[in-house]
BARO-664906 format. One record per residue: residue number from 1; residue in one letter; x, z, y of N, C-alpha, C in turn. Coordinates in pm, 1 decimal, padded with zeros to 6 digits. Example, Ala and Ser with C-alpha at 12.3 -4.5 7.8 and 13.67 -1.06 7.14 Angstrom:
{resi = 1; resn = A; neast = 01319.0; nup = 00780.0; nnorth = -00569.0; caeast = 01230.0; caup = 00780.0; canorth = -00450.0; ceast = 01320.0; cup = 00780.0; cnorth = -00330.0}
{resi = 2; resn = S; neast = 01285.0; nup = 00708.0; nnorth = -00225.0; caeast = 01367.0; caup = 00714.0; canorth = -00106.0; ceast = 01290.0; cup = 00787.0; cnorth = 00003.0}
This chain:
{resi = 1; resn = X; neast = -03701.4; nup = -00970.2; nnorth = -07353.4; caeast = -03738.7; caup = -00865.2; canorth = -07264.5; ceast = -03653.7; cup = -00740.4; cnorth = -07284.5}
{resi = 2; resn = X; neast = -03636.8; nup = -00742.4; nnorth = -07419.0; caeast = -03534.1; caup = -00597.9; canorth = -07441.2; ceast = -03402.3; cup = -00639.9; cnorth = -07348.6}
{resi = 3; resn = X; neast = -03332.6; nup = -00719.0; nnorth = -07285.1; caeast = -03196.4; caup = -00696.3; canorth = -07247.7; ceast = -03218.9; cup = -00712.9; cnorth = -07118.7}
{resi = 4; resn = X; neast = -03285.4; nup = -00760.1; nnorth = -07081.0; caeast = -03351.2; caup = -00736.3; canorth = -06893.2; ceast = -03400.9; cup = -00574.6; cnorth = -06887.4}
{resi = 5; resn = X; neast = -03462.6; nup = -00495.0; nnorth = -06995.6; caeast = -03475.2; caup = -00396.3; canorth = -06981.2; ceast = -03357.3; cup = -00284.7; cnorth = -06975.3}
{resi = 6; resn = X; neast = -03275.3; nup = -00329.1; nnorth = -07093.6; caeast = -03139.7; caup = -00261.9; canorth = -07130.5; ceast = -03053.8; cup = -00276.3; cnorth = -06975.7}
{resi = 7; resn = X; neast = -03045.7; nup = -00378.0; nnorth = -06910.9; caeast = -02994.1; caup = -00389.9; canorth = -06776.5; ceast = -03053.0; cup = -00274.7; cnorth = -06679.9}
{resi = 8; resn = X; neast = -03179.7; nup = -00288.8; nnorth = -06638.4; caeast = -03198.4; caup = -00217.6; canorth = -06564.1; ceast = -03173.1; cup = -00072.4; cnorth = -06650.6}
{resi = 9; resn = X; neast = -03211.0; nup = -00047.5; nnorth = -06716.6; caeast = -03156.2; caup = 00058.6; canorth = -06759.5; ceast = -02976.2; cup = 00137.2; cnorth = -06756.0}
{resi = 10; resn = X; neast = -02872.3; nup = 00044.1; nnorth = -06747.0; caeast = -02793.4; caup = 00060.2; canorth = -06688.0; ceast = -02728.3; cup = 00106.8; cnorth = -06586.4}
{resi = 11; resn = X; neast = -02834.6; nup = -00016.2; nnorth = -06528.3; caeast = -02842.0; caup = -00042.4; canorth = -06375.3; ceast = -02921.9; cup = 00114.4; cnorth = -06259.6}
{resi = 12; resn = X; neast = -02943.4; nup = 00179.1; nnorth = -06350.3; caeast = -03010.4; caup = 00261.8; canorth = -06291.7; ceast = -02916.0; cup = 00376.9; cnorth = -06333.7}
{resi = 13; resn = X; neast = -02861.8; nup = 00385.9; nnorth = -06435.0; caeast = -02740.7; caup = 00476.5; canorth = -06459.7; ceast = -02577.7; cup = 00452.3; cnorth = -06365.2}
{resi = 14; resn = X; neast = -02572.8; nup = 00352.3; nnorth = -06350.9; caeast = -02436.9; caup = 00337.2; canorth = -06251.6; ceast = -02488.6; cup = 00312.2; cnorth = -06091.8}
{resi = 15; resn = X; neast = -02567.1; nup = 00290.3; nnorth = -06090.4; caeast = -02621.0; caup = 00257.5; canorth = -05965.4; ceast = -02550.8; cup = 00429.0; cnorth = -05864.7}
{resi = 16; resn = X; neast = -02625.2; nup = 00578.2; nnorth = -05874.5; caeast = -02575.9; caup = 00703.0; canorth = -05801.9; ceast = -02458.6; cup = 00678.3; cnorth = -05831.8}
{resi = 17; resn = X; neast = -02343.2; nup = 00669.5; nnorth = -05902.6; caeast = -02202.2; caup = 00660.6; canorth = -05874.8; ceast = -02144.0; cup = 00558.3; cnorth = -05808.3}
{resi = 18; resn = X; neast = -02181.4; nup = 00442.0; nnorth = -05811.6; caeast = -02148.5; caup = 00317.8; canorth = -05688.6; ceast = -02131.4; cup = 00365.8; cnorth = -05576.4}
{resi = 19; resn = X; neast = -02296.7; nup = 00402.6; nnorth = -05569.0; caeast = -02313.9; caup = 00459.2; canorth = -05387.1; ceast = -02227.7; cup = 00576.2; cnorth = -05364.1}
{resi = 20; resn = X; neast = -02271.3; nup = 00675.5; nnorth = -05431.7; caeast = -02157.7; caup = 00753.1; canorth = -05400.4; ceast = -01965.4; cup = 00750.9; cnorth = -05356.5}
{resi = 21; resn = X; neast = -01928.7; nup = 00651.4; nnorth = -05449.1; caeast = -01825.4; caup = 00617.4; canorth = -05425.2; ceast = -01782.1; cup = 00547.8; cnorth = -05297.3}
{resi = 22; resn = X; neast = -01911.3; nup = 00465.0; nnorth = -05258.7; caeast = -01900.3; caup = 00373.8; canorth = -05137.4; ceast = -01924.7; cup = 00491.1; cnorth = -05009.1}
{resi = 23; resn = X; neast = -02019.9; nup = 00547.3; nnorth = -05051.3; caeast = -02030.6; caup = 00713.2; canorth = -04943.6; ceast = -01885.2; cup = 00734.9; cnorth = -04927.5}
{resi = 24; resn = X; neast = -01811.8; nup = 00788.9; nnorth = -04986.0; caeast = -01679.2; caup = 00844.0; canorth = -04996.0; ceast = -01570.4; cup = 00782.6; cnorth = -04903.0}
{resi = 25; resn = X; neast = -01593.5; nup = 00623.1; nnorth = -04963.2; caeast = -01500.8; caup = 00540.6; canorth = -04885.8; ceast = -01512.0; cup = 00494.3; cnorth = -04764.8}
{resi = 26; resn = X; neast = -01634.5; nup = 00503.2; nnorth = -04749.7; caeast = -01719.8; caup = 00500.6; canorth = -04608.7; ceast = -01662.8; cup = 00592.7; cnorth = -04517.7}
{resi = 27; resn = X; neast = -01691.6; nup = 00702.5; nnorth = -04526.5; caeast = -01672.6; caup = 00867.4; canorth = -04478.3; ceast = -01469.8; cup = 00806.0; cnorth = -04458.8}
{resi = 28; resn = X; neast = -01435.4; nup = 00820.0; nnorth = -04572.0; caeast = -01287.6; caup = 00871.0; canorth = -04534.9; ceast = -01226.3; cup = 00763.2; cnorth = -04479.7}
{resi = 29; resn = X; neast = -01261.9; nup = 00651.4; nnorth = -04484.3; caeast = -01215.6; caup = 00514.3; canorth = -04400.8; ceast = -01208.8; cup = 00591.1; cnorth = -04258.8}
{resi = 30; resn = X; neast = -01339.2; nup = 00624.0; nnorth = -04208.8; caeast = -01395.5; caup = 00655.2; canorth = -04048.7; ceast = -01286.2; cup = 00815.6; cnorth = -04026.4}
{resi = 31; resn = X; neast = -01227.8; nup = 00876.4; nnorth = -04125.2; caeast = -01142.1; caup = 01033.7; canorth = -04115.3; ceast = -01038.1; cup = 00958.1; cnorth = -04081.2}
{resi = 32; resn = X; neast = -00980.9; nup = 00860.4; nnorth = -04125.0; caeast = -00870.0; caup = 00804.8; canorth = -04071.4; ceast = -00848.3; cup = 00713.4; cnorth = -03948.9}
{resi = 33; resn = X; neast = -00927.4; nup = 00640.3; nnorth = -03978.5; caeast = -00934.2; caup = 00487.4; canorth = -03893.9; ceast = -01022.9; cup = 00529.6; cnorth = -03774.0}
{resi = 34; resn = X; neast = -01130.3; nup = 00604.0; nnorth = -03759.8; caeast = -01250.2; caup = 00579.0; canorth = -03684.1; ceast = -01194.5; cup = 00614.7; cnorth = -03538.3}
{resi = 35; resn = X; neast = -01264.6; nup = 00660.9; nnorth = -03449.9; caeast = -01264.3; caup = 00661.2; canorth = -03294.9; ceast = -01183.5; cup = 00828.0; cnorth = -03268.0}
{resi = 36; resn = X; neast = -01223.1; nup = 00949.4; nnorth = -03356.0; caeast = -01208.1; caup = 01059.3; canorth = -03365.3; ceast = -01170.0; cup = 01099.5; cnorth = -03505.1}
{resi = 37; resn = X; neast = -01082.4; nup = 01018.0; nnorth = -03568.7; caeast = -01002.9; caup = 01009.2; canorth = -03694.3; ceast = -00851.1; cup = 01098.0; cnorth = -03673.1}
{resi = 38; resn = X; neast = -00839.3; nup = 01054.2; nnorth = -03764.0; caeast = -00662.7; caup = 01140.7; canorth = -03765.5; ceast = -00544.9; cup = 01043.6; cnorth = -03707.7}
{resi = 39; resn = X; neast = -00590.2; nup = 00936.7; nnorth = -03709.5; caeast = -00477.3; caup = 00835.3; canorth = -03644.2; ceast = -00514.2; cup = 00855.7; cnorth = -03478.6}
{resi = 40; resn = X; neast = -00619.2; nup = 00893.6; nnorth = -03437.2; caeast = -00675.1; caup = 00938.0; canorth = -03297.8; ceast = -00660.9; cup = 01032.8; cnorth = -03250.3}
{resi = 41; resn = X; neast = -00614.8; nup = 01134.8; nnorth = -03345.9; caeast = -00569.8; caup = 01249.4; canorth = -03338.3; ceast = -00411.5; cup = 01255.2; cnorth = -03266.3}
{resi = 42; resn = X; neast = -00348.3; nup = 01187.2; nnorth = -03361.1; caeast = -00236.0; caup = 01142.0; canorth = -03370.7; ceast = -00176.1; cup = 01113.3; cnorth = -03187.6}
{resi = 43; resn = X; neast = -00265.5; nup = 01041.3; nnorth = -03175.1; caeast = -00258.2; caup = 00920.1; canorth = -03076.5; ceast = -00236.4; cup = 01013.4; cnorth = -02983.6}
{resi = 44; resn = X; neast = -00378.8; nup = 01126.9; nnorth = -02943.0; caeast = -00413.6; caup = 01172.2; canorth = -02814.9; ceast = -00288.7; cup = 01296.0; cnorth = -02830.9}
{resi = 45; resn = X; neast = -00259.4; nup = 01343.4; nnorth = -02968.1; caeast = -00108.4; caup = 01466.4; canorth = -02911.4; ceast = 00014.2; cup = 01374.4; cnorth = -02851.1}
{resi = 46; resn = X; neast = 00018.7; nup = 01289.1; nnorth = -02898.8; caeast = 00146.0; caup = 01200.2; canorth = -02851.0; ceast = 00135.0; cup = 01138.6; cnorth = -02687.2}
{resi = 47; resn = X; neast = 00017.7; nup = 01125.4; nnorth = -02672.5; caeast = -00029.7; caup = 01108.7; canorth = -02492.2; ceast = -00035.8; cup = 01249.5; cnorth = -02418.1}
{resi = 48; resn = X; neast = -00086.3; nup = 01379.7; nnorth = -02456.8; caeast = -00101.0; caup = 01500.2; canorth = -02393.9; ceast = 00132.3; cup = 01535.4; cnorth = -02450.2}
{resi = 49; resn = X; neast = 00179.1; nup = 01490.6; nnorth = -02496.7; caeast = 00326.0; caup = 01551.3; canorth = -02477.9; ceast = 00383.0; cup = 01463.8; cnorth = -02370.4}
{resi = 50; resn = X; neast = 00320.3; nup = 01333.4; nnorth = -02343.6; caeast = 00350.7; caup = 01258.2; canorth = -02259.3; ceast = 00356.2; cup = 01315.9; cnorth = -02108.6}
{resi = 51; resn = X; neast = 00203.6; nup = 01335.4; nnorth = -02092.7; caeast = 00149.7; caup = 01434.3; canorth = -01990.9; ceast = 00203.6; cup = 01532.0; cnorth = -01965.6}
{resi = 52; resn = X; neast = 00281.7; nup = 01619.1; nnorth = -02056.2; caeast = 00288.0; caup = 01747.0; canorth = -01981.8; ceast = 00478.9; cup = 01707.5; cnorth = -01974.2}
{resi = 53; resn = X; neast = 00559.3; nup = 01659.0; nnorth = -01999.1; caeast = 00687.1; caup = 01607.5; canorth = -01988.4; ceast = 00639.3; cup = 01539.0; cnorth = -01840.8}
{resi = 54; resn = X; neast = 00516.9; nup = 01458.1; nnorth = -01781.0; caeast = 00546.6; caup = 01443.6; canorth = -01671.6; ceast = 00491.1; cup = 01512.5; cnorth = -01537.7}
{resi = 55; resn = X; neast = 00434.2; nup = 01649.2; nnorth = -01640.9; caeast = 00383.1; caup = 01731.0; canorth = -01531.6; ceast = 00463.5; cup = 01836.6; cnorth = -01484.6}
{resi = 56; resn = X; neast = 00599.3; nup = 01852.1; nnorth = -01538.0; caeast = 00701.7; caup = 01926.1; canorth = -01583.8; ceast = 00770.3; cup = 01856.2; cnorth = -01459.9}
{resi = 57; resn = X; neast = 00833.5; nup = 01722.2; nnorth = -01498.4; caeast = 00918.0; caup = 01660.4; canorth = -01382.7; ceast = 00824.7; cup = 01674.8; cnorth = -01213.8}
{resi = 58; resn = X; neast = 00765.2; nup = 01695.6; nnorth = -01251.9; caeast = 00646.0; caup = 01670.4; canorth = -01113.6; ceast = 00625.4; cup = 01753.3; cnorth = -01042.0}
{resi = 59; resn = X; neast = 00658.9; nup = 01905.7; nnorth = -01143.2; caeast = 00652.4; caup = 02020.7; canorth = -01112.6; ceast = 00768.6; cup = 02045.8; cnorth = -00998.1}
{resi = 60; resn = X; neast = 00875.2; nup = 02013.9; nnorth = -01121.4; caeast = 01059.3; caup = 02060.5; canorth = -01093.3; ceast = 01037.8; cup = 01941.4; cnorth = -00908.8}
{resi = 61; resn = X; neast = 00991.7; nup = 01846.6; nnorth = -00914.7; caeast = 01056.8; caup = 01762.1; canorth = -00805.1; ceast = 00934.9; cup = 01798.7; cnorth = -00667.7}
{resi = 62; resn = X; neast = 00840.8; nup = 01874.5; nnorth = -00677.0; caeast = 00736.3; caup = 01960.0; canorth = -00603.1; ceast = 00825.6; cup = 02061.8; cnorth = -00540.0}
{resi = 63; resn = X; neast = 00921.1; nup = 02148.5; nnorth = -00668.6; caeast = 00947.2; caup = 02243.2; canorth = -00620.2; ceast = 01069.1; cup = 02261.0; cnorth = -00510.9}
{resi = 64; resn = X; neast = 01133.9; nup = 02183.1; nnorth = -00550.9; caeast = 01272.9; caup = 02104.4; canorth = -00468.8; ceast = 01213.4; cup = 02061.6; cnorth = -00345.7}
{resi = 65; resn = X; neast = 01097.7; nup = 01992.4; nnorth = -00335.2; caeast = 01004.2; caup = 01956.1; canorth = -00198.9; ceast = 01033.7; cup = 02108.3; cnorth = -00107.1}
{resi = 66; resn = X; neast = 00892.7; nup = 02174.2; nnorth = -00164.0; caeast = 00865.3; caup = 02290.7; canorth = -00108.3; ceast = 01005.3; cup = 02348.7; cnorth = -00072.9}
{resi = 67; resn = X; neast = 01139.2; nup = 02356.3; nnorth = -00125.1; caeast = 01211.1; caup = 02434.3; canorth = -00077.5; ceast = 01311.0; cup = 02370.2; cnorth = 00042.9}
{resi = 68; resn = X; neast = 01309.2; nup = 02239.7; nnorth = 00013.7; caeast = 01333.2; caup = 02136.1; canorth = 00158.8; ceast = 01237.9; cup = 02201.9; cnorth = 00286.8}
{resi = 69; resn = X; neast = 01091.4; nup = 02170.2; nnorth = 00230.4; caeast = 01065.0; caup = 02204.9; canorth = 00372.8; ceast = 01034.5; cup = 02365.6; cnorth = 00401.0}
{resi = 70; resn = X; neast = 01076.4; nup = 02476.3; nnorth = 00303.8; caeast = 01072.7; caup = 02601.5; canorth = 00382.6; ceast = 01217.3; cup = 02597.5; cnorth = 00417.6}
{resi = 71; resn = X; neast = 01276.8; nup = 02537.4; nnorth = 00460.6; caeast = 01425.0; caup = 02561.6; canorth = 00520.1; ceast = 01376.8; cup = 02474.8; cnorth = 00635.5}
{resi = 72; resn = X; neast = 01263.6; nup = 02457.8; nnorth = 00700.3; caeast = 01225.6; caup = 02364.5; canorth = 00785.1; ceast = 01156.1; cup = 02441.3; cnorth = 00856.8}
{resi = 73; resn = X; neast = 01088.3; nup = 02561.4; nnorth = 00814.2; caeast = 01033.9; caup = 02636.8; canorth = 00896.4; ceast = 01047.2; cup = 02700.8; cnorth = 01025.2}
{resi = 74; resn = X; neast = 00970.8; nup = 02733.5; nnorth = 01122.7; caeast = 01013.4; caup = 02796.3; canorth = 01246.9; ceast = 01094.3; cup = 02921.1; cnorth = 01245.1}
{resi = 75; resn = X; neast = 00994.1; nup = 02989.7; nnorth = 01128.7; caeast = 01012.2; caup = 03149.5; canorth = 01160.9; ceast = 01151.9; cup = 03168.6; cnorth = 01069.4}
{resi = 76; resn = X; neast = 01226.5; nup = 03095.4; nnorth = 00958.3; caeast = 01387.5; caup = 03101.0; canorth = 00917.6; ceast = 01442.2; cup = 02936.2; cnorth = 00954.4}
{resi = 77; resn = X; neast = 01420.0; nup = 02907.5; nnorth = 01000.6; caeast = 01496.7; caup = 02760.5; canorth = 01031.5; ceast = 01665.1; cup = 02737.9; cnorth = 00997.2}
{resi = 78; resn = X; neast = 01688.2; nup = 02644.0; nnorth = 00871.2; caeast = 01855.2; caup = 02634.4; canorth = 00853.4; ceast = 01893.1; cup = 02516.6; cnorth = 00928.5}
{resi = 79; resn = X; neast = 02001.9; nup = 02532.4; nnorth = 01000.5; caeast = 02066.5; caup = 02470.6; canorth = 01111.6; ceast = 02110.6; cup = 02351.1; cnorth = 01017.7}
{resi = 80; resn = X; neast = 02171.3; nup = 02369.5; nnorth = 00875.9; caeast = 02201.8; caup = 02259.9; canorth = 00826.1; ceast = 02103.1; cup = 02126.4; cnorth = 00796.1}
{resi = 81; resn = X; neast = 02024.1; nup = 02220.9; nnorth = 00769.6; caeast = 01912.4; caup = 02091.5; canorth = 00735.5; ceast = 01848.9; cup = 02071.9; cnorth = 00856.9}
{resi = 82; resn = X; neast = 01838.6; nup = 02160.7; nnorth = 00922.4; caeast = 01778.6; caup = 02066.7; canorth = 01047.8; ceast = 01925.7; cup = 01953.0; cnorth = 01124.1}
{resi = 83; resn = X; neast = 01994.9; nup = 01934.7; nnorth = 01099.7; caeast = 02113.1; caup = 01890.2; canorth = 01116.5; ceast = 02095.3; cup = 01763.0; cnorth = 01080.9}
{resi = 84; resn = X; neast = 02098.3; nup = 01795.7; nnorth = 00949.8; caeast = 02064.5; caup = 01653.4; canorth = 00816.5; ceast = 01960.6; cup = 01614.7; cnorth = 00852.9}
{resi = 85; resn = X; neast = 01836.6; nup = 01681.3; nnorth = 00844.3; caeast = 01723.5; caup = 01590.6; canorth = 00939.7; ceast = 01713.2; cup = 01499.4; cnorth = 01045.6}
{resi = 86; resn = X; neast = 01790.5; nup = 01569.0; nnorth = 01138.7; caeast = 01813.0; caup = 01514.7; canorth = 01273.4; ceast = 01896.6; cup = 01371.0; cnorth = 01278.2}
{resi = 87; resn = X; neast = 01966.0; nup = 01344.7; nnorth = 01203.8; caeast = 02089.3; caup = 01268.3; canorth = 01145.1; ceast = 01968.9; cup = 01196.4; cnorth = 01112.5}
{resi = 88; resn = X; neast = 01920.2; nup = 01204.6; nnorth = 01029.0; caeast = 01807.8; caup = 01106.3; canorth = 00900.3; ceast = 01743.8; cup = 01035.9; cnorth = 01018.3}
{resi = 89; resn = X; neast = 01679.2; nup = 01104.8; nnorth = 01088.7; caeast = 01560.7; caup = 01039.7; canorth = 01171.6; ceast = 01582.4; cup = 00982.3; cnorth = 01290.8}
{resi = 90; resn = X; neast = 01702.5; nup = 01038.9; nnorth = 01330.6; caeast = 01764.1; caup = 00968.2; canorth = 01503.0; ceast = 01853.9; cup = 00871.2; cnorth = 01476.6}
{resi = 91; resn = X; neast = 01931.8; nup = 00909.2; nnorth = 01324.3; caeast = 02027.8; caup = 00771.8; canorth = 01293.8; ceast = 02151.9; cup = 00781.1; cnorth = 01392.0}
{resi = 92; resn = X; neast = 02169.2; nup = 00903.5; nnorth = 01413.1; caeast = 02255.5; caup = 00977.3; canorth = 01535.6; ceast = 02419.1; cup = 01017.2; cnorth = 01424.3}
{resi = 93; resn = X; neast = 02489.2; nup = 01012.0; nnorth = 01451.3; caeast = 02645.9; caup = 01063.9; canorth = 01405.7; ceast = 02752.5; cup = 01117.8; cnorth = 01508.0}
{resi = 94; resn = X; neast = 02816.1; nup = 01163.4; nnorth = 01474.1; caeast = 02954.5; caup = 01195.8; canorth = 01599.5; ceast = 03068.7; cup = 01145.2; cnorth = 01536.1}
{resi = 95; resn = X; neast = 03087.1; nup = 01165.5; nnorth = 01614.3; caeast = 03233.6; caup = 01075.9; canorth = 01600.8; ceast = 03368.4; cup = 01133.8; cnorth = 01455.2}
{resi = 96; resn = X; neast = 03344.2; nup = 01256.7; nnorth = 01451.3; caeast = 03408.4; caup = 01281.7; canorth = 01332.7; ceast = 03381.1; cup = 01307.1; cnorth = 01259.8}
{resi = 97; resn = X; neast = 03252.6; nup = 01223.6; nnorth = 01182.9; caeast = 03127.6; caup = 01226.7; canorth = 01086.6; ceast = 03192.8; cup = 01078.2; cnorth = 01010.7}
{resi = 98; resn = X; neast = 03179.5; nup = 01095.6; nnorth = 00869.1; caeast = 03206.3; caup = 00976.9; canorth = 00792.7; ceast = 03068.7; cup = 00932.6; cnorth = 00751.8}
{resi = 99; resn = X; neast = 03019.2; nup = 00826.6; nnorth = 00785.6; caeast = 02895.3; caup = 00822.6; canorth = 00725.1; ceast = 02877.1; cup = 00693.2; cnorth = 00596.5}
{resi = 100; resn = X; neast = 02807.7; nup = 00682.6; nnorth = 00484.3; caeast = 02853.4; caup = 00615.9; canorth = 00350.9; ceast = 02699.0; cup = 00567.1; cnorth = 00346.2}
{resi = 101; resn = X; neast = 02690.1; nup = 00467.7; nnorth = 00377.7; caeast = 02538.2; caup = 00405.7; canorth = 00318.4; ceast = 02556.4; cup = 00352.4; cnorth = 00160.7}
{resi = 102; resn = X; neast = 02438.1; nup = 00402.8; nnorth = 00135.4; caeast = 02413.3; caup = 00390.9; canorth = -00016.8; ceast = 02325.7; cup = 00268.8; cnorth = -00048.2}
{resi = 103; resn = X; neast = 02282.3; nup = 00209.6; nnorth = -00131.5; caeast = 02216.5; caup = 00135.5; canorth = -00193.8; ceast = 02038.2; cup = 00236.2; cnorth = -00168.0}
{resi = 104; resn = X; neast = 01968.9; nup = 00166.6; nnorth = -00141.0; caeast = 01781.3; caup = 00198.4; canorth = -00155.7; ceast = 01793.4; cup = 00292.1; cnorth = 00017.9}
{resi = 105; resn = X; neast = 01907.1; nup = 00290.4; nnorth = 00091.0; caeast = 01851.5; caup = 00330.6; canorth = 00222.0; ceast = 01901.6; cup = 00473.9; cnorth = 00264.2}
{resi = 106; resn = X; neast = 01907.6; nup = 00517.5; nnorth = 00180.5; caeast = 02004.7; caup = 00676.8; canorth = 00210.7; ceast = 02138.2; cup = 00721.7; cnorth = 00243.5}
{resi = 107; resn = X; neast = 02165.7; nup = 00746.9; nnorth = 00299.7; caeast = 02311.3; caup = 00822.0; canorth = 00393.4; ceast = 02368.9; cup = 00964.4; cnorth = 00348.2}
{resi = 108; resn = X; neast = 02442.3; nup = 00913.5; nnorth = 00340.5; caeast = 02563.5; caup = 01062.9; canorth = 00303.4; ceast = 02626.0; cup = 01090.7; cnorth = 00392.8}
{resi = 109; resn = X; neast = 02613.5; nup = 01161.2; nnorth = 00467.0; caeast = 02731.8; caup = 01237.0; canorth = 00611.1; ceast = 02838.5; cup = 01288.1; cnorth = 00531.8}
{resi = 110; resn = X; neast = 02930.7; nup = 01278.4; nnorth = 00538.2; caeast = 03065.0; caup = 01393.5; canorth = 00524.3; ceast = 03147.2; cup = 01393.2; cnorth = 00593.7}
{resi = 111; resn = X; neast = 03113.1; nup = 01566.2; nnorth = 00680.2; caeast = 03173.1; caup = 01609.7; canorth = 00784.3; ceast = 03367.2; cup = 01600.9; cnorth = 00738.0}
{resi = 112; resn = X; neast = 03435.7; nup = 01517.4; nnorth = 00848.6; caeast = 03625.8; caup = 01580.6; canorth = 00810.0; ceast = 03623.4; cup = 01624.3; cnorth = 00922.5}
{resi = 113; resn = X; neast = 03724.4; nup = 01723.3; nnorth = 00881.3; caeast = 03812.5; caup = 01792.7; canorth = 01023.5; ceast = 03905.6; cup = 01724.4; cnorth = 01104.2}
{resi = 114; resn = X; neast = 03972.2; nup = 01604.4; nnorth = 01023.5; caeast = 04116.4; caup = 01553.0; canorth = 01115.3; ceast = 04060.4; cup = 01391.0; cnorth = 01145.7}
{resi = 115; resn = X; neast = 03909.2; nup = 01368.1; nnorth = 01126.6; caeast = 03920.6; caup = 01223.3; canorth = 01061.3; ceast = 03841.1; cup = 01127.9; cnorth = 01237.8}
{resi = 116; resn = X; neast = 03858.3; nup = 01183.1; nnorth = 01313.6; caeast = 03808.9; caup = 01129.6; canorth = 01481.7; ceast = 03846.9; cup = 00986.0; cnorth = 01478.5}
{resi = 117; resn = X; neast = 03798.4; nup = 00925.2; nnorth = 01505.3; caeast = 03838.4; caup = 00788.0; canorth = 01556.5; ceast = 03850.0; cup = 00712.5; cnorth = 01450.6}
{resi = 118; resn = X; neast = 03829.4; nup = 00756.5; nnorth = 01292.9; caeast = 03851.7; caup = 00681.4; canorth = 01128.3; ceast = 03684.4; cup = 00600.1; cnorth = 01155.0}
{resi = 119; resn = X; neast = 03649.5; nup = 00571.4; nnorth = 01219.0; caeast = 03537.2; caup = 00519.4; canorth = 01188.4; ceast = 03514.9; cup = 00345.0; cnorth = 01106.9}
């Protein structure tokens, strides 16, 4: 009976440092690994630099929009781009217009001065 006693007696002395330790490893496993850990941390800055690199391009190619179509406007209207427009959508050229089809559908006009009849 004395060494079943001597056990628990032990057993009752290491027993708060076990748990504790397993507390610990518990806890800091879930600081690293868990859902809202540091590797999650990690994760979501590397997706928000993602995000804003393509809110940046999105921005820059918005703004290039907007300035296409205020040169489209009534009240300053540029003759060139309404030109280039007109070209785009009627599929219209003159005769001393070089026109260069590109690959994916887009056209390059380039106006020559001597080049009539080079078609």
């Amino acid at each position: 009976m004395s060494v079943l006693h001597e056990i628990r007696a032990k057993g009752r002395q290491i027993l708060p440092p076990v748990i504790g330790i397993c507390l610990v490893g518990y806890f800091a496993y879930h600081a690293v690994q868990g859902d809202r850990g540091f590797r999650a941390l990690l994760r979501l800055k590397h997706e928000l630099a993602q995000a804003k690199a393509l809110e940046s391009a999105l921005a820059a190619e918005r703004a290039k929009l907007d300035l296409r179509v205020a040169l489209l406007r009534p009240d300053r209207l540029d003759p060139d781009m309404l030109d280039e427009r007109a070209h785009a959508l009627l599929n219209f050229g003159t005769a001393d217009e070089l026109v260069i089809l590109l690959p994916g559908g887009r056209d390059v006009g380039s106006r020559t001065a001597g080049a009539a009849g080079n078609n």
